[in-house]
C-alpha positions in Angstrom: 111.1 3.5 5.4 113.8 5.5 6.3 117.4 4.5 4.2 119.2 7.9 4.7 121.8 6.2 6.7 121.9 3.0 4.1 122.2 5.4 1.3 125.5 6.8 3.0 127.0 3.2 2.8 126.3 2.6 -0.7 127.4 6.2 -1.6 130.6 6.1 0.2 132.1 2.4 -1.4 132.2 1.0 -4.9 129.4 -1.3 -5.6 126.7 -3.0 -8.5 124.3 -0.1 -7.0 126.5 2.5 -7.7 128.1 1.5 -10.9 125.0 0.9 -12.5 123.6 4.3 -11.4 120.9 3.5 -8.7 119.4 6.0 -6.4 117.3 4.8 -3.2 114.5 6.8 -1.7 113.2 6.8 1.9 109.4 6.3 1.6 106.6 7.2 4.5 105.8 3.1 5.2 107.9 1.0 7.1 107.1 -2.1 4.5 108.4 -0.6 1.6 111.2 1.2 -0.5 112.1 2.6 -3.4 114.9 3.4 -6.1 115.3 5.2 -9.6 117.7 4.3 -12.3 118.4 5.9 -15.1 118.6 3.8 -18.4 122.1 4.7 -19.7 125.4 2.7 -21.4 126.1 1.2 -17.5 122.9 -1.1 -17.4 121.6 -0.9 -20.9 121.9 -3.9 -24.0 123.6 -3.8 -26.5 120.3 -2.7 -28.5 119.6 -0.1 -26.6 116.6 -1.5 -24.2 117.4 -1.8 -20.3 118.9 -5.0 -19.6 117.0 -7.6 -17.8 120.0 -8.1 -15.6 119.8 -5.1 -14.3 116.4 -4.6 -13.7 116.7 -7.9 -11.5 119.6 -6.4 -9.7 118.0 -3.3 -9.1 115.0 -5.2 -7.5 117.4 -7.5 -5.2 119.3 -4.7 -4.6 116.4 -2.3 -3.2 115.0 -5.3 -1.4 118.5 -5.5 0.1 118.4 -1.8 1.1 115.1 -2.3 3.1 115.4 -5.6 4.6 119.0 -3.7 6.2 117.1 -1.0 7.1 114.6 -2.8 9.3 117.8 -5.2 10.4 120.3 -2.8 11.8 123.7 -4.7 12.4 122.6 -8.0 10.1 124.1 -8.6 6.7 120.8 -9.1 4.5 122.2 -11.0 1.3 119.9 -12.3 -1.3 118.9 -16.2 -1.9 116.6 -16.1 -4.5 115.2 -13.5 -7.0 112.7 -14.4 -9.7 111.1 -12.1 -12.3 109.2 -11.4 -15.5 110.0 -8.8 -17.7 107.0 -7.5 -19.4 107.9 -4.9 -21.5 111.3 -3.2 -23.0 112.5 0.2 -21.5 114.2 2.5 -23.9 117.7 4.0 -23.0 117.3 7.8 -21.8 114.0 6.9 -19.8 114.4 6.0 -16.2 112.8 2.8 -14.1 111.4 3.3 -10.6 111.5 -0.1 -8.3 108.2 -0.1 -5.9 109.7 -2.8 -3.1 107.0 -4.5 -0.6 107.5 -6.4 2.1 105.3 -9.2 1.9 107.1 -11.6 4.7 109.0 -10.8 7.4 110.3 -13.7 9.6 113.5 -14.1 12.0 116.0 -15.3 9.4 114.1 -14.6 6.1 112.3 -11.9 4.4 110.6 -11.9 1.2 110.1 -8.6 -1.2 107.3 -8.0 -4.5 109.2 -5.6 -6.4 107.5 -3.8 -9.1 109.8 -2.1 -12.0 107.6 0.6 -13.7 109.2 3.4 -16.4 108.3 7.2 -16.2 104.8 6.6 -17.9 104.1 4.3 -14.8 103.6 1.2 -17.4 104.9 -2.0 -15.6 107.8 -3.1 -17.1 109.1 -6.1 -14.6 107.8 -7.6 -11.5 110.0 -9.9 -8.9 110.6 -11.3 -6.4 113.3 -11.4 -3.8 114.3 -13.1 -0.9 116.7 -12.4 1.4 118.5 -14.0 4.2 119.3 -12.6 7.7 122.1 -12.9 9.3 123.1 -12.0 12.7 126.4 -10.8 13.0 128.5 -11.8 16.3 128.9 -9.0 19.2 
């Protein structure tokens, strides 16, 4: 999926995406995408560990990325994310979220999301779903 134009937009105005230091990646399928983020003081507890806060706004956010890419001119927000966090990321390593399309319909899309550290080891798996809307001519 390609999100080079998407990744302009997010670079070019303050957001969550930014501030907590995401980075979205084109990847060679049309049903999926990807981002990195770097576990540092902006997304981190107060322990130390990634915060499961931000790992579920990473996942709604690169499910956001893709279902805009495949919606040109539609605002995709989302309505729903669930996940399970299965295992603590230290700070200094950096997450990778795998995002699959596993429904696309007219108004709604649902993402699997798969958070995984630099070892590969799972660390949380959601799910989003986002609604489309159609913005007026």
């Amino acid at each position: 999926m390609d999100i080079e134009a998407i990744k302009q937009i997010i670079d070019n105005t303050p957001n969550l995406s930014t501030a907590l230091g995401m980075e979205f990646l084109s990847t060679p399928e049309d049903d999926t995408c990807m981002a990195r983020m770097r576990v540092d003081e902006r997304n981190r507890q107060p322990f130390g560990f990634l915060s499961g806060g931000a790992s579920l706004a990473l996942a709604e956010n690169v499910a956001g990325v893709g279902s805009t890419a495949l919606c040109p001119g539609c605002a995709c927000v989302g309505i729903e994310v669930s996940g399970s966090h299965v295992q603590a990321v230290s700070e200094g390593d950096t997450v990778t979220a795998y995002a699959r399309l596993s429904h696309r319909g007219n108004t709604l899309h649902v993402w699997n999301v798969d958070i995984r550290n630099s070892a590969d080891e799972l660390i949380s798996t959601v799910r989003v779903t986002n609604y489309i809307i159609k913005r007026a001519k």
